[in-house]
Backbone as a ProteinNet text record, in pm:
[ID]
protein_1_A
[PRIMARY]
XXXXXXXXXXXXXXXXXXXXXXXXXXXXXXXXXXXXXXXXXXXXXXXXXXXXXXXXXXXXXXXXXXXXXXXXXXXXXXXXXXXXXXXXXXXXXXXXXXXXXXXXXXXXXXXXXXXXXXXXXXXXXXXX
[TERTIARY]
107.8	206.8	311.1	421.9	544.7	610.2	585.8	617.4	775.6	793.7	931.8	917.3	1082.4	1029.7	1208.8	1130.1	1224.3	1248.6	1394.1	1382.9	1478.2	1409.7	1501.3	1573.5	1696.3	1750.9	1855.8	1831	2017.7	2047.8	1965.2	2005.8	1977	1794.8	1781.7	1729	1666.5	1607.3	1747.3	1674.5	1755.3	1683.2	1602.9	1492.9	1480.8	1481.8	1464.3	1320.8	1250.6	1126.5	1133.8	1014.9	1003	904.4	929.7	849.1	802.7	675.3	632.3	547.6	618	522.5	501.6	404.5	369.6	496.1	617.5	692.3	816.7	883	1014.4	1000.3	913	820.4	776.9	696.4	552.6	705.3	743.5	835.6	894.9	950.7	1075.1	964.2	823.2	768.7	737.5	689.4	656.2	731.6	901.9	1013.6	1004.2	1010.9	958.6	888	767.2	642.7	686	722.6	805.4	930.9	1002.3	1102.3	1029.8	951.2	905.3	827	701.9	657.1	718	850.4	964	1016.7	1031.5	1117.8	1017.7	910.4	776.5	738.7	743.1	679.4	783.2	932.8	1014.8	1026.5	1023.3	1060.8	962.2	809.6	704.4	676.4	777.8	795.9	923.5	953	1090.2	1212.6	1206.1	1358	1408.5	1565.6	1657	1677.8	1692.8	1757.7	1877.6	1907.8	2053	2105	2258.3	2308.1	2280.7	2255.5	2244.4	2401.8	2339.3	2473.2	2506.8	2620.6	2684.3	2629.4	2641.6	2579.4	2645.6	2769.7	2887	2867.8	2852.4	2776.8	2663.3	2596	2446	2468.7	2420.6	2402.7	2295.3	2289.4	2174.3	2065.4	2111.6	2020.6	2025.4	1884.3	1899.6	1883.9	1893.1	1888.6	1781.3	1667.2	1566	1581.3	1650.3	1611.9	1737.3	1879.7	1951.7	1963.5	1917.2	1894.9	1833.9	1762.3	1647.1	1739.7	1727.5	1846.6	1789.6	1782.6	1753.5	1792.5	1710.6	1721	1819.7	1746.7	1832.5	1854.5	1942.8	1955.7	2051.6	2017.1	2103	2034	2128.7	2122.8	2064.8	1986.8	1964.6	1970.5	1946.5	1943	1765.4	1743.8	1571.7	1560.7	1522.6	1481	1405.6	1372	1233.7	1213.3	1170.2	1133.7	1028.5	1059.1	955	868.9	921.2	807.4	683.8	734.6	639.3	562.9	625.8	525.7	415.8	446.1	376.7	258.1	272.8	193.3	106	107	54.5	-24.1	80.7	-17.2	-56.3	29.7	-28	-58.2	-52.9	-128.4	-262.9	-329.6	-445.3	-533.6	-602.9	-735.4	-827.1	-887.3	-1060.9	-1156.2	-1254.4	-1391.4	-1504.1	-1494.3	-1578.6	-1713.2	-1831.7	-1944.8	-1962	-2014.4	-1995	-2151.1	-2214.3	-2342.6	-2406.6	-2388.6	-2391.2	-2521.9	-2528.5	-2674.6	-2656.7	-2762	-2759.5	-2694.6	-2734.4	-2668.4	-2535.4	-2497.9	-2336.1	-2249.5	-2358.7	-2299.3	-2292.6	-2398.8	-2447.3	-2329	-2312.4	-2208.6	-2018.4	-2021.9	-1887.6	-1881.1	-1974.5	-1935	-1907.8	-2028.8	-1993.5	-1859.4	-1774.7	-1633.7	-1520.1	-1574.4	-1479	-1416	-1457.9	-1362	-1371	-1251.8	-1256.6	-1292.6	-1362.2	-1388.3	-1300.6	-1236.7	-1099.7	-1024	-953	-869.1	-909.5	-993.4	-1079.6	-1041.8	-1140.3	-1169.1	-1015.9	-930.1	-808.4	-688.2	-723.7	-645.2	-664.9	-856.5	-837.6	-896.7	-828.7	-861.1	-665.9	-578.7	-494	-445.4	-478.3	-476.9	-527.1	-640.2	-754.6	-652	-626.1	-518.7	-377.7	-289.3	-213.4	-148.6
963	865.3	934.4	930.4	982	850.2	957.9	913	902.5	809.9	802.6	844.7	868.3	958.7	871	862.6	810.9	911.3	939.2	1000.9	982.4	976.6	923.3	994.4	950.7	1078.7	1060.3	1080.1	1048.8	930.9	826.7	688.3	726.4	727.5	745.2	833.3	978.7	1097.3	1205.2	1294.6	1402.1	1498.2	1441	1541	1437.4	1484.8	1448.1	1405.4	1309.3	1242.9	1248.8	1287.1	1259.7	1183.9	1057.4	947.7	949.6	955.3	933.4	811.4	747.6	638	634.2	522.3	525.3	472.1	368.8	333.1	286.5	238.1	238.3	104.4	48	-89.3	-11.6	47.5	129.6	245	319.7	422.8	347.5	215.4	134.2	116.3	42.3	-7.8	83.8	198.5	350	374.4	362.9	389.5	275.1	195.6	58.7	117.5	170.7	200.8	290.8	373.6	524.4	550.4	436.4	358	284.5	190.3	128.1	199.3	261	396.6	479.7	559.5	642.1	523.9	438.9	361.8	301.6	256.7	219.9	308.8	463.6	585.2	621.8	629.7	645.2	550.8	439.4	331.6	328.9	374.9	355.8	484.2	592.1	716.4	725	608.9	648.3	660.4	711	795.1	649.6	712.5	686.2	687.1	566	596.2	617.1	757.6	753.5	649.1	606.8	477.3	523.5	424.5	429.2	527.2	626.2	617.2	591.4	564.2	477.4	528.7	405.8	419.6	515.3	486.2	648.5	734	761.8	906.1	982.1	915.7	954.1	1054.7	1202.1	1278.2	1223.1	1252	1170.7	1314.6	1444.3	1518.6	1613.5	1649.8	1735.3	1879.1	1939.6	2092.2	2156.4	2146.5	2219.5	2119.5	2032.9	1963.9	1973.8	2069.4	2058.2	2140.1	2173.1	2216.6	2135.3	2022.3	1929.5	1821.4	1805.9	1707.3	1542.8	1476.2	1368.3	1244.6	1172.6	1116.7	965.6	886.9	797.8	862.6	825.5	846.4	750.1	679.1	596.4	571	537.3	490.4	332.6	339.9	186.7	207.3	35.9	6.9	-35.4	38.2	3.5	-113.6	-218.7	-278.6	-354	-356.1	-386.1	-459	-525.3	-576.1	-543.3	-435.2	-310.8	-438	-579.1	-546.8	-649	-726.9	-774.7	-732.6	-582.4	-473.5	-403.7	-398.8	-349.4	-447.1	-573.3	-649.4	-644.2	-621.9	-633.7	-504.4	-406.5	-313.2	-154.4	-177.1	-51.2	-170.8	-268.1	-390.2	-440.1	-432.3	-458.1	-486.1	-610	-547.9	-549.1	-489.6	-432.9	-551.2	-552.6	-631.9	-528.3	-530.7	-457.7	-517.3	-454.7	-516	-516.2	-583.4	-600.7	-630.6	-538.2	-555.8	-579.4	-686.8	-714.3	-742.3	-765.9	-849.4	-1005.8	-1106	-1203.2	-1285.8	-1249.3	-1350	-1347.4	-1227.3	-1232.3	-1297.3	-1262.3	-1368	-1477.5	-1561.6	-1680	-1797.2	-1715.1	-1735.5	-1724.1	-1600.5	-1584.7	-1690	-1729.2	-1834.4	-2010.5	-1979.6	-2113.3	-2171.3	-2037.5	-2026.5	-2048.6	-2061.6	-2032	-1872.6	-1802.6	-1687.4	-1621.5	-1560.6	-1491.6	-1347.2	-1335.7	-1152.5	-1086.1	-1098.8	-1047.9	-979.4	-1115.3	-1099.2	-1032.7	-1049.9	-981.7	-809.8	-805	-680	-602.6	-677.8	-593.1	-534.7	-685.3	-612.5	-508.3	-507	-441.4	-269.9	-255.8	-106.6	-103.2	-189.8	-159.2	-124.3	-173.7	-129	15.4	10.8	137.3	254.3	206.1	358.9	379.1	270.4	286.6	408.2
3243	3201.7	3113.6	3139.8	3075.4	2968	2853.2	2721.6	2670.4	2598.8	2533.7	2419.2	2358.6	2253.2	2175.5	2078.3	2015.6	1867.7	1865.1	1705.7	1623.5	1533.9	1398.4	1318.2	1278.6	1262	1200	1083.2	937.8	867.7	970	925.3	730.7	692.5	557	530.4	630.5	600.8	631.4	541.5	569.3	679.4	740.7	901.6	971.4	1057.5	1233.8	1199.4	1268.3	1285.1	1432.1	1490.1	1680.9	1663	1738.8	1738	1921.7	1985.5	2129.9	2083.1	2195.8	2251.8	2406.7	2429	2575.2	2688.5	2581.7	2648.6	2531.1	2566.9	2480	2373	2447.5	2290.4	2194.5	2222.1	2118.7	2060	2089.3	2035.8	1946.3	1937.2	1890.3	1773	1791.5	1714.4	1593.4	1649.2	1550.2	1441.6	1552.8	1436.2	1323.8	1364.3	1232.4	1134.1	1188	1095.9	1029.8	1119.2	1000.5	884.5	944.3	866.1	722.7	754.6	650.5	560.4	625.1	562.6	457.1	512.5	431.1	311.7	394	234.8	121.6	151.3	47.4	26.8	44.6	-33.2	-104.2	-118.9	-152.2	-312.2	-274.9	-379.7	-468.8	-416.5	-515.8	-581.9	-548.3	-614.8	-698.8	-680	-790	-737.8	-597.8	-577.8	-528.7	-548.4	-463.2	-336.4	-262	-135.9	-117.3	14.6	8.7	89	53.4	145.3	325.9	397.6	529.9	620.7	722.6	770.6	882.9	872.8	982.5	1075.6	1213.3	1345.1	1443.4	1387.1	1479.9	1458.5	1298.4	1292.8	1332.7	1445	1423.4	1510.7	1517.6	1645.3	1720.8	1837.9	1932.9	1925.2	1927.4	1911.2	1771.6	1780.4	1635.4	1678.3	1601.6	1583.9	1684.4	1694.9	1738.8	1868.9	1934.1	2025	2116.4	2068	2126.1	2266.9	2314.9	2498.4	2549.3	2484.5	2608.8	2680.3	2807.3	2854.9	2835.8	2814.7	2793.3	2898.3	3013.1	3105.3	3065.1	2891.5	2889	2705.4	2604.2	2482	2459.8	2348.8	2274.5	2124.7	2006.2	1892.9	1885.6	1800.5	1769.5	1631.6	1579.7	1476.8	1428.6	1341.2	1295.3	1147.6	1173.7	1067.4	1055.9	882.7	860.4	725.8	713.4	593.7	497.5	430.4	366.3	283.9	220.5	125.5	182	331.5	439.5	507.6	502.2	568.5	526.2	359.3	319.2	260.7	237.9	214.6	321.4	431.5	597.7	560.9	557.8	611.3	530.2	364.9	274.8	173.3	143.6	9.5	42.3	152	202.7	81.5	44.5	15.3	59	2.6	42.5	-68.2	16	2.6	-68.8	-206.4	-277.6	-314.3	-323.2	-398.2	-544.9	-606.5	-758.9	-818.1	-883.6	-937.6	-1086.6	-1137	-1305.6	-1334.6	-1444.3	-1497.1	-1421.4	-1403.4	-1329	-1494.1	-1629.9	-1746.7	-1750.1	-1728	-1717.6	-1583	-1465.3	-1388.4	-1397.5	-1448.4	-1454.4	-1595.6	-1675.4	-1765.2	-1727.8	-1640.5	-1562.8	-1469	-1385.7	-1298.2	-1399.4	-1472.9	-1584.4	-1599.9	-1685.3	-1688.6	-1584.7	-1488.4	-1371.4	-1381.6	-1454.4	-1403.4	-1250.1	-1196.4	-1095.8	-1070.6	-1004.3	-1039.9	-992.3	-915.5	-811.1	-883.1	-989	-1036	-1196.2	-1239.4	-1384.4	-1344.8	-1197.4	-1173.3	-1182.8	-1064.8	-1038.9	-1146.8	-1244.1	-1374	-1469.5	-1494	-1571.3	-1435.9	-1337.4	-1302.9	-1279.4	-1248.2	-1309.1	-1424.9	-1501.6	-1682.7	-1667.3	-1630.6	-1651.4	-1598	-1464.5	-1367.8	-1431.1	-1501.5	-1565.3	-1689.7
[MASK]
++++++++++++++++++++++++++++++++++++++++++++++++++++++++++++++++++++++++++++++++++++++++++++++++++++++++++++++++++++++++++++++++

């Protein structure tokens, strides 16, 4: 099965990304992922993004790719809603086990407290 290959390229990296998929859905979809990916590792590191560039400007090929002839090539536009995405699919949580004395449980549930939320704050505090 002959793969599409989609690559990304100037919009907000300064490198070429080669994205293969099985067909021009899955390639399109990747670029999403890699898109959203780059900009939530970006933002939760601090940096700056540089402004987007324009769609005229884009070369269709990059440097190491310029002799391959390419059957179809065109520019698209990739977007994404980084912080929907990331709730989906880098905010996940996980289902931890939790092992106390049965008095402290027995008193925590009394209270209504939540362990979820007990737990998550203070290992945020803690990693902080």
């Amino acid at each position: 099965m002959e793969k599409s290959r989609c690559l990304v390229k100037g919009a907000l990296t300064e490198y070429a990304l080669k994205i293969d998929g099985r067909d021009i859905q899955e390639a399109m979809q990747m670029a999403i992922d890699c898109l959203a990916g780059y900009i939530y590792s970006e933002n939760k590191d601090g940096h700056v993004l540089p402004p987007p560039t324009s769609i005229d400007e884009i070369d269709l090929h990059c440097e190491d790719d310029e002799n391959r002839e390419y059957e179809t090539a065109f520019v698209n536009v990739i977007s994404v809603d980084v912080e929907e995405y990331a709730r989906k699919h880098f905010e996940k949580s996980v289902r931890k086990s939790l092992t106390i004395p049965k008095w402290l449980n027995d008193k925590a549930v009394a209270r209504g407290i939540n362990f979820s939320n007990i737990l998550r704050r203070v290992l945020i505090a803690e990693l902080s």
